[in-house]
VOBA-1610 file (N, C-alpha, C; in pm, whole numbers, padded with zeros to 5 digits, always signed):
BEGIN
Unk+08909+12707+09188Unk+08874+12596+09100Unk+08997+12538+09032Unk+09124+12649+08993Unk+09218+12578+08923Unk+09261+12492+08989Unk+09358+12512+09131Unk+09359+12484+09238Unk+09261+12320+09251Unk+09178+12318+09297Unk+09077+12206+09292Unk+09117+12062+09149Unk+09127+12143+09062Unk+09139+12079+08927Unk+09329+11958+08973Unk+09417+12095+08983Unk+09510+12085+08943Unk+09535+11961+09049Unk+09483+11926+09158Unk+09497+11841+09263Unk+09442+11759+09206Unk+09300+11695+09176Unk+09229+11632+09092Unk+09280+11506+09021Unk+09406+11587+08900Unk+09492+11521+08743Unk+09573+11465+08900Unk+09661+11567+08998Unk+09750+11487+09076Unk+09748+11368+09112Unk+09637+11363+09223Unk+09599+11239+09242Unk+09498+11126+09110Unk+09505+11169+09019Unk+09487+11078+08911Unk+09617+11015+08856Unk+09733+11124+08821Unk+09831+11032+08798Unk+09901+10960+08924Unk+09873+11015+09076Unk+09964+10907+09136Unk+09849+10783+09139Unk+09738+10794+09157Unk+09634+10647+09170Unk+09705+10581+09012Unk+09729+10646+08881Unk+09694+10531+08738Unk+09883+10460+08764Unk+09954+10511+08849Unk+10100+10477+08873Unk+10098+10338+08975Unk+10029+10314+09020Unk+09989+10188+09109Unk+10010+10067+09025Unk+10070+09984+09041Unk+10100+09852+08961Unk+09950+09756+09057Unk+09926+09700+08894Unk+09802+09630+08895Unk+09811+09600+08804Unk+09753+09403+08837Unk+09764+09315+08731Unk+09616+09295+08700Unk+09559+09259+08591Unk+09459+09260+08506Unk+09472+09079+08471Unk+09382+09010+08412Unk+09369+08938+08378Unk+09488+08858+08330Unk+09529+08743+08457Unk+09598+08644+08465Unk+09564+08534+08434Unk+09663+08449+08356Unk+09582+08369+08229Unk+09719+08235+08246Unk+09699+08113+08252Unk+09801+08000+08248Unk+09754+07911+08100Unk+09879+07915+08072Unk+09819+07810+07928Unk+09813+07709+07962Unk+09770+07632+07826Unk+09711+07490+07885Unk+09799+07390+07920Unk+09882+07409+07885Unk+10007+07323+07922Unk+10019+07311+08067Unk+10022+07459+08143Unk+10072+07502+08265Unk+10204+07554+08250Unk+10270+07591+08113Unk+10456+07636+08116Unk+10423+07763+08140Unk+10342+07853+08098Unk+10346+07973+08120Unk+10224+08055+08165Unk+10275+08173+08202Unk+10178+08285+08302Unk+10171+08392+08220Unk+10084+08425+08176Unk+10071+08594+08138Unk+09942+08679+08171Unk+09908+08765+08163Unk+09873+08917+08226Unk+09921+08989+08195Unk+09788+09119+08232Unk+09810+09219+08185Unk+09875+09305+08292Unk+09951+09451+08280Unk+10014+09512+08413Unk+10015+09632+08404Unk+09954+09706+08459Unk+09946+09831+08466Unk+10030+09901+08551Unk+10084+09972+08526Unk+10123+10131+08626Unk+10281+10100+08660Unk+10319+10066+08562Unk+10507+10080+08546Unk+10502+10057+08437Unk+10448+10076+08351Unk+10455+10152+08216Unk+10338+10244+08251Unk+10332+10334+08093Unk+10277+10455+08065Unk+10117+10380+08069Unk+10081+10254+07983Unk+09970+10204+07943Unk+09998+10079+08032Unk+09898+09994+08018Unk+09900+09827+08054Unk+09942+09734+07932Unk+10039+09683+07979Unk+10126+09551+07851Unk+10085+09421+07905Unk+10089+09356+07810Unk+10113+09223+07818Unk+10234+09172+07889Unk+10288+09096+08016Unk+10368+09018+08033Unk+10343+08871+08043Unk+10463+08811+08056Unk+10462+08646+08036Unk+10579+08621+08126Unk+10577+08481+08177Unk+10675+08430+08255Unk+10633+08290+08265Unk+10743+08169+08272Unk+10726+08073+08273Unk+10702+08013+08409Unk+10619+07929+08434Unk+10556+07912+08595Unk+10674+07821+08685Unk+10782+07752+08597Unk+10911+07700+08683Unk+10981+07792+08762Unk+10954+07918+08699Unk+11058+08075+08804Unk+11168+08035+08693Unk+11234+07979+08569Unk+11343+07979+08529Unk+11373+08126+08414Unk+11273+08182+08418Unk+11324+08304+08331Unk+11218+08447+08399Unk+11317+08543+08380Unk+11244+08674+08459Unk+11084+08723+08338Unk+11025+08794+08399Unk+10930+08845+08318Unk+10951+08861+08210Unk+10860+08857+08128Unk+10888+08958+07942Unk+10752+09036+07917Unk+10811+09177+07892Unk+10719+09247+07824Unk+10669+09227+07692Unk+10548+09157+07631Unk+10543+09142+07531Unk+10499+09234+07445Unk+10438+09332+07487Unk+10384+09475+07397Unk+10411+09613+07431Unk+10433+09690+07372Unk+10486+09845+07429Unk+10367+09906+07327Unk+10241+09969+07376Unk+10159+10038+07264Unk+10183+10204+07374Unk+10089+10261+07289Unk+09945+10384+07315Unk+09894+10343+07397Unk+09824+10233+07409Unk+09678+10206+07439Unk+09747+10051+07555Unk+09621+10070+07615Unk+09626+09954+07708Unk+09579+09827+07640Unk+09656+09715+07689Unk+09624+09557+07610Unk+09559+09519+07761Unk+09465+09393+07733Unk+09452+09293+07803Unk+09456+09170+07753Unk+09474+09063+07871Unk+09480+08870+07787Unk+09367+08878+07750Unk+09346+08842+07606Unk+09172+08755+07596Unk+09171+08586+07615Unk+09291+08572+07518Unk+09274+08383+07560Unk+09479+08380+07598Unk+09462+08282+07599Unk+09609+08219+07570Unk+09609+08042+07540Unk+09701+08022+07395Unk+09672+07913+07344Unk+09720+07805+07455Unk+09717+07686+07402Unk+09742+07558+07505Unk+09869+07593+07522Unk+09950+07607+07373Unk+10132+07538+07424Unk+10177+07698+07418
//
């Protein structure tokens, strides 16, 4: 059973290590992209990026806990 278990958490942490984006969100403008991203961090953060490609990603939150987008304003 330990055995059983200990395989179990394994393949739980390599499946929660999988990068996956969560709720992708464009403001109203159209300048920017953000979402949520799981599994290259510890939790899921917020990133942002501007939709021209002129600046690399930004992490906008480092928690505990996992964030997701709820809205994103116009500008």
């Amino acid at each position: 059973m330990i055995d059983d278990q200990k395989s179990f958490d394994d393949l739980a942490k390599i499946w929660s290590s999988y990068p996956t984006i969560w709720t992708p969100s464009v403001s109203g403008d159209g300048k920017w992209l953000v979402w949520a991203w799981a599994g290259i961090t510890e939790t899921a953060n917020i990133w942002m990026i501007s939709t021209d490609g002129s600046s690399k990603p930004q992490m906008l939150t480092n928690g505990d806990d996992h964030y997701r987008v709820a809205d994103i304003s116009h500008d």
